[in-house]
PAKOLBA-975490 format. One record per residue (C-alpha): x, z, y. Coordinates in Angstrom, 3 decimals. Example, Ala and Ser with C-alpha at 12.3 -4.5 7.8 and 13.67 -1.06 7.14 Angstrom:
<recs>
REC         u         w         v
REC    12.300     7.800    -4.500
REC    13.670     7.140    -1.060
</recs>
This chain:
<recs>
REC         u         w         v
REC    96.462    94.480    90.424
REC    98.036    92.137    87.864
REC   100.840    88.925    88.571
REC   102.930    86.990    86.655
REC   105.292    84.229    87.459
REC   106.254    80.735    85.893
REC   108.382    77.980    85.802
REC   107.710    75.130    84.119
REC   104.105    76.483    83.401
REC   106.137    78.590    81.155
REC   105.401    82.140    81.723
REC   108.414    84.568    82.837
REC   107.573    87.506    84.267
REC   103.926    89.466    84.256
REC   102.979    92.612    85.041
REC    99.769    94.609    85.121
REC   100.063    97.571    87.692
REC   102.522    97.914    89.978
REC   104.367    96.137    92.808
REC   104.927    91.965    93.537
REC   108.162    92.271    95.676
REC   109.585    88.742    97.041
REC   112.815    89.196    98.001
REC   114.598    87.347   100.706
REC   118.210    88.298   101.101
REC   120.401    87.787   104.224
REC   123.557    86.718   105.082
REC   123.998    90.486   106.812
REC   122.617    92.198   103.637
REC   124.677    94.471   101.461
REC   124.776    96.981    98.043
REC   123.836    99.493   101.321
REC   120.706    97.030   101.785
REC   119.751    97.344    98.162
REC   120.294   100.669    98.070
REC   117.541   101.646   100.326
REC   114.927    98.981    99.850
REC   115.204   100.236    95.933
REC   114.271   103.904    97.030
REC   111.454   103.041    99.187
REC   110.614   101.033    96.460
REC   110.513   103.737    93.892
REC   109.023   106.727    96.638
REC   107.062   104.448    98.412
REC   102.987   105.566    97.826
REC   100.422   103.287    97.795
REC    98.561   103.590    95.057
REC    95.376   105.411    95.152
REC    94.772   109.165    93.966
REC    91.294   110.000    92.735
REC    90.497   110.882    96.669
REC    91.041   106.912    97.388
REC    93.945   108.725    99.218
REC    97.682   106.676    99.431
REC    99.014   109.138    97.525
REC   100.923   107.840    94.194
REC   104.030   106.187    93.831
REC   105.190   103.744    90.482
REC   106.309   106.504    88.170
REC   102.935   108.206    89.062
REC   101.291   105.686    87.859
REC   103.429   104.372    85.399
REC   103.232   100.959    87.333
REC   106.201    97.855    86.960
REC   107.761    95.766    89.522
REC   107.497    91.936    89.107
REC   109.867    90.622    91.458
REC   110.593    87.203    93.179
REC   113.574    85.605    95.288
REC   112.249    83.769    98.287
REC   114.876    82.705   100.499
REC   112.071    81.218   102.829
REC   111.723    85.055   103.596
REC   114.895    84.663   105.921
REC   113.120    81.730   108.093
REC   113.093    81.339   111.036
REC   110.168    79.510   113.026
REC   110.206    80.301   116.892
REC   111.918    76.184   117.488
REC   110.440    72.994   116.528
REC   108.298    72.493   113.342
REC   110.644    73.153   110.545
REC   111.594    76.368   109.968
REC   115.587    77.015   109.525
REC   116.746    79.256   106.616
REC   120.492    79.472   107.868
REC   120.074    83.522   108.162
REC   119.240    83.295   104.053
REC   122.498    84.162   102.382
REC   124.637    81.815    99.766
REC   122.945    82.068    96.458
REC   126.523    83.191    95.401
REC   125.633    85.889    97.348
REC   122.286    86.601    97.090
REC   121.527    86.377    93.586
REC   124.117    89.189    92.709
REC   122.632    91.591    94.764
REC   118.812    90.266    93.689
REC   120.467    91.223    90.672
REC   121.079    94.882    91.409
REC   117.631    95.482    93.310
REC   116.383    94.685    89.389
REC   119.168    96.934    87.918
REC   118.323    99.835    89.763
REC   114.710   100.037    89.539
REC   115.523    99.845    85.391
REC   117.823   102.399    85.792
REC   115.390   104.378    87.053
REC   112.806   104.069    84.446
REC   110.789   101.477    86.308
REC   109.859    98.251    83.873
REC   110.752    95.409    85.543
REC   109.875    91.128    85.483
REC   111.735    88.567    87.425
REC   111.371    85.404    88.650
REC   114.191    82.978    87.788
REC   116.466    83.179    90.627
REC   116.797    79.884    92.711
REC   114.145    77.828    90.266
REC   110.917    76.245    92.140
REC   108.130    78.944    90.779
REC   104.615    79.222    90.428
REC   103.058    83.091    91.313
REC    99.797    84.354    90.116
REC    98.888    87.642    92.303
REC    95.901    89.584    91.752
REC    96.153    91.908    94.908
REC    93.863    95.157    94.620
REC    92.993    96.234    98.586
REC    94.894    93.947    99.667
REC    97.838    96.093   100.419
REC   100.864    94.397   101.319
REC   103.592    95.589   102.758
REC   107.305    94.421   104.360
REC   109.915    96.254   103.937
REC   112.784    95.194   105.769
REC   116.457    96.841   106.021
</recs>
């Protein structure tokens, strides 16, 4: 599994093992919020042991997080054609706590790549399975 991001067909973020995490952040969502999506995060095992077995986590494998705000996360389809985003919280809001999702893995010994908050970006994902999860909270 490898992914990197860029804007302006500059490159700012890559990583080679670990998690992709887009992150859409609500108008509901608090510290409390980041809190737990960081630990599952950080526990959460789906990487492979050599049984082929869901059985490592990122420090087992020594594996990075690239991740990637996406208010679009937060839409909402069920009416009409265009989806509305007005459950996606204020960037003055979300950003911050994007912010501390990043500062917590790091403090934790995780590397971690971002995305540049708010800019239109390209993202390159190499997914190995595919596994993809949601995690919401």
């Amino acid at each position: 599994m490898s992914a990197r991001v860029e804007v302006e067909k500059q490159v700012v973020g890559e990583i080679e093992r670990g998690f992709v995490a887009f992150v859409g952040v609500t108008g509901e969502d608090t510290e409390a919020n980041v809190a737990k999506v960081g630990q599952k995060i950080l526990g959460l095992r789906i990487f492979d042991d050599p049984d082929g077995k869901f059985n490592f986590s990122l420090k087992d494998v020594s594996g990075s997080v690239l991740l990637i705000s996406n208010f679009t996360l937060c839409g909402d389809a069920r009416k009409g054609n265009r989806p509305s985003f007005t459950a996606a919280a204020r960037p003055e809001v979300a950003n911050p706590l994007f912010e501390s999702l990043a500062t917590l893995l790091s403090s934790q010994g995780i590397p971690v790549q971002k995305g540049v908050f708010g800019a239109d970006m390209r993202v390159f994902v190499e997914n190995d399975g595919p596994v993809t999860m949601i995690l919401d909270f």
